[in-house]
ROSE-4610 file (N, C-alpha, C; in Angstrom, 1 decimal, always signed):
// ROSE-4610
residu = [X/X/X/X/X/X/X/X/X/X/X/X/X/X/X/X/X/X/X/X/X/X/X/X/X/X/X/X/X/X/X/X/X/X/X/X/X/X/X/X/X/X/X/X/X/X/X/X/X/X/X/X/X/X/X/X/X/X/X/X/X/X/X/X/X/X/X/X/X/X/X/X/X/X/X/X/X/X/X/X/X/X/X/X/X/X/X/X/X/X/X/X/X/X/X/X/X/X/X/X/X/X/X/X/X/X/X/X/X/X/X/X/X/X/X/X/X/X/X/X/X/X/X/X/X/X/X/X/X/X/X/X/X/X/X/X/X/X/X/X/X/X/X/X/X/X/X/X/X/X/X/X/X/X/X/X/X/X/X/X/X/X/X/X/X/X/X/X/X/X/X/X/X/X/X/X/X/X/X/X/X/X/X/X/X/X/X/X/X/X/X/X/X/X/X/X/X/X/X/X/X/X/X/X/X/X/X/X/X/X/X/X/X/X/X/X/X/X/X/X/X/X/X/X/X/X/X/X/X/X/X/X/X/X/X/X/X/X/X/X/X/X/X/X/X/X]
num = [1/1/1/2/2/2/3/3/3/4/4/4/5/5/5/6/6/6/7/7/7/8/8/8/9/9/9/10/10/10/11/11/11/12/12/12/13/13/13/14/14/14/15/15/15/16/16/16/17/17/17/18/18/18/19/19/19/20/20/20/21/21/21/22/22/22/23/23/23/24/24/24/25/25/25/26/26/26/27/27/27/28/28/28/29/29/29/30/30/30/31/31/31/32/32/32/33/33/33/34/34/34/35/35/35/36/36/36/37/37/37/38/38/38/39/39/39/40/40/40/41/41/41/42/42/42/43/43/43/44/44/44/45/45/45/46/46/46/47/47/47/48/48/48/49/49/49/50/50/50/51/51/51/52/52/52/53/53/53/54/54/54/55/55/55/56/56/56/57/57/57/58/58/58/59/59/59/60/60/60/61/61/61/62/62/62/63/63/63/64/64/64/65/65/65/66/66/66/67/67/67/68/68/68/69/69/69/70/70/70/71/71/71/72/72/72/73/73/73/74/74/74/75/75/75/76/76/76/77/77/77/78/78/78/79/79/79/80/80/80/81/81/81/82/82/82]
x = [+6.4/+5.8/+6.6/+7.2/+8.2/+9.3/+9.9/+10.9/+10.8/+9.2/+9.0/+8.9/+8.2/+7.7/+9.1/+9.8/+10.9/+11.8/+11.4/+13.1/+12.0/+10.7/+10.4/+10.2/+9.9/+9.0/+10.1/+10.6/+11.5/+11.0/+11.9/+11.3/+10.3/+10.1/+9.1/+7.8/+8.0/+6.7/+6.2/+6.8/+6.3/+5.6/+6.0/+6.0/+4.2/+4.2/+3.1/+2.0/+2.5/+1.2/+1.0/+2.1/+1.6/+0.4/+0.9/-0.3/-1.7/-1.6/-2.9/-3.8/-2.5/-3.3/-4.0/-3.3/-3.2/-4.9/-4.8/-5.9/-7.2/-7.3/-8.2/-8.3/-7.7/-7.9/-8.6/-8.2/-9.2/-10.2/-10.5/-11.7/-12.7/-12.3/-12.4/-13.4/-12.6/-13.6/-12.2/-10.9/-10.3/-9.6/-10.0/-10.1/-8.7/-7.9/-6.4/-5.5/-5.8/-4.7/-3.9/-2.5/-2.2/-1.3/-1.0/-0.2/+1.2/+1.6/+3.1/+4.0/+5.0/+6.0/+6.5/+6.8/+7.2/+9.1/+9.7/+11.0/+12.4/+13.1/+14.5/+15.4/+16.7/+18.0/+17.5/+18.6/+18.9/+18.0/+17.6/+16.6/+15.0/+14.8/+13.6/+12.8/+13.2/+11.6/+11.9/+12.4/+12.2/+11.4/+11.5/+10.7/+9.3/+9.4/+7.9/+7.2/+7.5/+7.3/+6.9/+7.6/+7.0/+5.7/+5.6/+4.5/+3.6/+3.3/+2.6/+2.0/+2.7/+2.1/+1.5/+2.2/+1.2/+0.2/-0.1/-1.7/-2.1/-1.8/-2.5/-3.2/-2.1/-2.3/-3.5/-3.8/-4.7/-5.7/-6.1/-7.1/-7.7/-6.5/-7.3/-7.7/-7.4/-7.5/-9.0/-9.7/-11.1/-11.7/-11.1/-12.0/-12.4/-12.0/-12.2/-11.5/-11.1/-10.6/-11.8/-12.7/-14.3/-14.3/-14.1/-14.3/-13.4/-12.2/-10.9/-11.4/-10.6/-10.7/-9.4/-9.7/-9.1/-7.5/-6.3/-5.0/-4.5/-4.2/-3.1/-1.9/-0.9/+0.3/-0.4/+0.1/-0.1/+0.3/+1.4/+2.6/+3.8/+4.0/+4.8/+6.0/+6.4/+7.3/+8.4/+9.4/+10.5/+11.9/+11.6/+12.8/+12.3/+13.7/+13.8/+13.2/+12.2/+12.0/+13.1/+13.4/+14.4/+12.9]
y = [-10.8/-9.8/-9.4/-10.4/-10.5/-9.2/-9.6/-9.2/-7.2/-7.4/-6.0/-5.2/-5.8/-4.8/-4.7/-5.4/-5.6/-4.4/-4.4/-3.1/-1.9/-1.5/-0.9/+0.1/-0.8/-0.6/-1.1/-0.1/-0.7/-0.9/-2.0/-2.7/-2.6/-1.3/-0.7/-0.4/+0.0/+0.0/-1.3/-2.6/-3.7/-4.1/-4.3/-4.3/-3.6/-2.3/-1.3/-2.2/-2.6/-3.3/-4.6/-5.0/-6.4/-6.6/-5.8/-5.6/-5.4/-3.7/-3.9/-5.3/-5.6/-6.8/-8.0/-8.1/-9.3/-9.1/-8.2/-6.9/-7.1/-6.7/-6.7/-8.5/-9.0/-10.8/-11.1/-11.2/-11.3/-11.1/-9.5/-9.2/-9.3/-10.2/-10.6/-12.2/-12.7/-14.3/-15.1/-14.6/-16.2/-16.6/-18.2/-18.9/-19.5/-19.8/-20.4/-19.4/-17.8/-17.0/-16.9/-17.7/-17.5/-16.2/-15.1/-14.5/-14.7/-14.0/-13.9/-12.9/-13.7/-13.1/-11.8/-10.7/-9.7/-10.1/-9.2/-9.7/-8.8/-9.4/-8.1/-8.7/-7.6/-8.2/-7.7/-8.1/-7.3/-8.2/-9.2/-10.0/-9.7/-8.6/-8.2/-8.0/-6.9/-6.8/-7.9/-9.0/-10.3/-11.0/-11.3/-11.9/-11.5/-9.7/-9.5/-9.6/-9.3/-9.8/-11.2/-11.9/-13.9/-13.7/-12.9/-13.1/-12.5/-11.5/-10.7/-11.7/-12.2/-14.1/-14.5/-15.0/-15.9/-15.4/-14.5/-13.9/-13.8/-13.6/-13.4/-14.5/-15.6/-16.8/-17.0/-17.4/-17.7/-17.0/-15.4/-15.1/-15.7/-16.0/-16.9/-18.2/-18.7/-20.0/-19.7/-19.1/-18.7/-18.0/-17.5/-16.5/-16.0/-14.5/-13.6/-12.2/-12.0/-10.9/-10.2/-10.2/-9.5/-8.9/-9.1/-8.9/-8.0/-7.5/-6.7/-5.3/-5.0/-3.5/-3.1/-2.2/-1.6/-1.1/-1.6/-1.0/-0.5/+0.9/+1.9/+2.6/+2.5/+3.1/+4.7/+5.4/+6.9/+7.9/+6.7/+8.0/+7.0/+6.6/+6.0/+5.9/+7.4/+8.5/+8.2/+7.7/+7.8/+8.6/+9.7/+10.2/+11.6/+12.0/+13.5/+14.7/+15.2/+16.5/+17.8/+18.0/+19.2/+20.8]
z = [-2.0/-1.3/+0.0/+0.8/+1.8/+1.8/+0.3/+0.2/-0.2/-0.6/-1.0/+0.4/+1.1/+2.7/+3.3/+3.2/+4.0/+3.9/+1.9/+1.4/+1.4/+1.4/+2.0/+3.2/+4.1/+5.0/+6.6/+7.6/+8.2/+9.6/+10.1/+11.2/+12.2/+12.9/+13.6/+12.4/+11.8/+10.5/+10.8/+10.7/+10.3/+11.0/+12.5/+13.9/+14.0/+13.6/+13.9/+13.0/+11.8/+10.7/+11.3/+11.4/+11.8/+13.4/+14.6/+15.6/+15.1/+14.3/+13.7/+13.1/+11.6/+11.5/+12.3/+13.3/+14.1/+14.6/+15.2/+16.2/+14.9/+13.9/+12.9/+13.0/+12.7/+11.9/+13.3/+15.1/+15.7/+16.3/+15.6/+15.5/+14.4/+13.7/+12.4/+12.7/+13.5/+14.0/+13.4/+13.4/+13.4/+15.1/+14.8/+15.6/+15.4/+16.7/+16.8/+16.4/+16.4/+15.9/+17.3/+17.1/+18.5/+18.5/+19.7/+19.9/+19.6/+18.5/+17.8/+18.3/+19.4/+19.8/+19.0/+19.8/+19.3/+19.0/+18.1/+17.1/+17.9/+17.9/+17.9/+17.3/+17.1/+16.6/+14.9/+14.2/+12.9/+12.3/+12.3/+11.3/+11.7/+12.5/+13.4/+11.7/+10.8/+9.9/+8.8/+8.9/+8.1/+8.7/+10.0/+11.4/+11.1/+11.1/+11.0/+9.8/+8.8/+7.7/+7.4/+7.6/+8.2/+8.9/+9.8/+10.8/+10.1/+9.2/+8.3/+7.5/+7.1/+5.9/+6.7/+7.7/+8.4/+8.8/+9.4/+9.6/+8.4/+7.2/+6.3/+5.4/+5.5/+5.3/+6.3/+7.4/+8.1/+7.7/+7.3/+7.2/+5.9/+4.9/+3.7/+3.8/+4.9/+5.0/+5.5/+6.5/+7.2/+6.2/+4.8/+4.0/+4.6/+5.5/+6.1/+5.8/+4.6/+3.7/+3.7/+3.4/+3.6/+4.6/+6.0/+6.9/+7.4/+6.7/+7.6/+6.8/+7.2/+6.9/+5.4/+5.0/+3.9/+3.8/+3.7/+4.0/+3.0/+3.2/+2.0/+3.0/+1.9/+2.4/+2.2/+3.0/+3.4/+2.4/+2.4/+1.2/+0.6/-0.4/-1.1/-1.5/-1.3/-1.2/-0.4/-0.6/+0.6/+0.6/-0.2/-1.0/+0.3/+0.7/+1.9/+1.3/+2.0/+1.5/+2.3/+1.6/+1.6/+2.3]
């Protein structure tokens, strides 16, 4: 899944989901989410992407998937409209 958001979805995207999620999972009730340094440098949307697991991982670990909110890509689409 890593590897999918990554070729995706580019580093400031990541950045933008990852906050939210973070923002959702602690308004969510988990406990010990500690604040995850923000990334730079060329390995920045692999970094985020890791951090993306790991919140996500933690939210499974609390079974709090119930509790977040609903995520869809906007538009799937990444081809230039002319």
């Amino acid at each position: 899944m890593k590897s999918v958001a990554v070729s995706f979805y580019n580093a400031d995207e990541l950045s933008t989901a990852k906050a939210q999620l973070q923002k959702a999972a602690e308004n969510a009730g988990t406990e010990g989410l500690k604040r995850i340094r923000k990334h730079t440098g060329p390995g920045k949307a692999k970094a985020e992407a890791d951090d993306i697991a790991t919140i996500m991982q933690l939210i499974d670990e609390h079974k709090l998937f119930d509790r977040l909110p609903t995520y869809v890509a906007a538009s799937i689409d990444r081809r230039r409209k002319c």
